[in-house]
Phi, psi and omega in degrees: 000129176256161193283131181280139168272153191298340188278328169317311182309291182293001169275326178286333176289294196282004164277342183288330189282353151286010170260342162285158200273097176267133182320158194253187181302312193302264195303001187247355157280322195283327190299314201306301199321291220291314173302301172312299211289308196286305175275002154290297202307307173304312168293339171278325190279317193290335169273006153289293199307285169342289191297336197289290213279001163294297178307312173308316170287348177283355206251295174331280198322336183278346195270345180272353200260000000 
């Protein structure tokens, strides 16, 4: 691979970084929203799964005592 000199490097970042597409304010509040909404929701099913498989195991340990 040959080696680029930095101003070559830095011609190339920036043609490549005009090419990306950046999100407008209006999407990039709602993905923030929909990310709080997908992890509140992911934190109630694991603290459900918890609570489910705590009880299952205290009801085993309890059927040996």
């Amino acid at each position: 691979m040959a080696k680029t000199n930095p101003f070559d490097f830095l011609q190339q970042v920036k043609s490549e970084a005009s090419k990306v597409t950046w999100p407008s304010q209006k999407e990039t509040g709602i993905t923030t929203v929909m990310v709080f909404v997908m992890v509140f929701l992911a934190s109630i099913f694991f603290l459900l799964a918890d609570q489910i498989m705590s009880f299952g195991v205290s009801f085993v340990l309890g059927l040996g005592g």
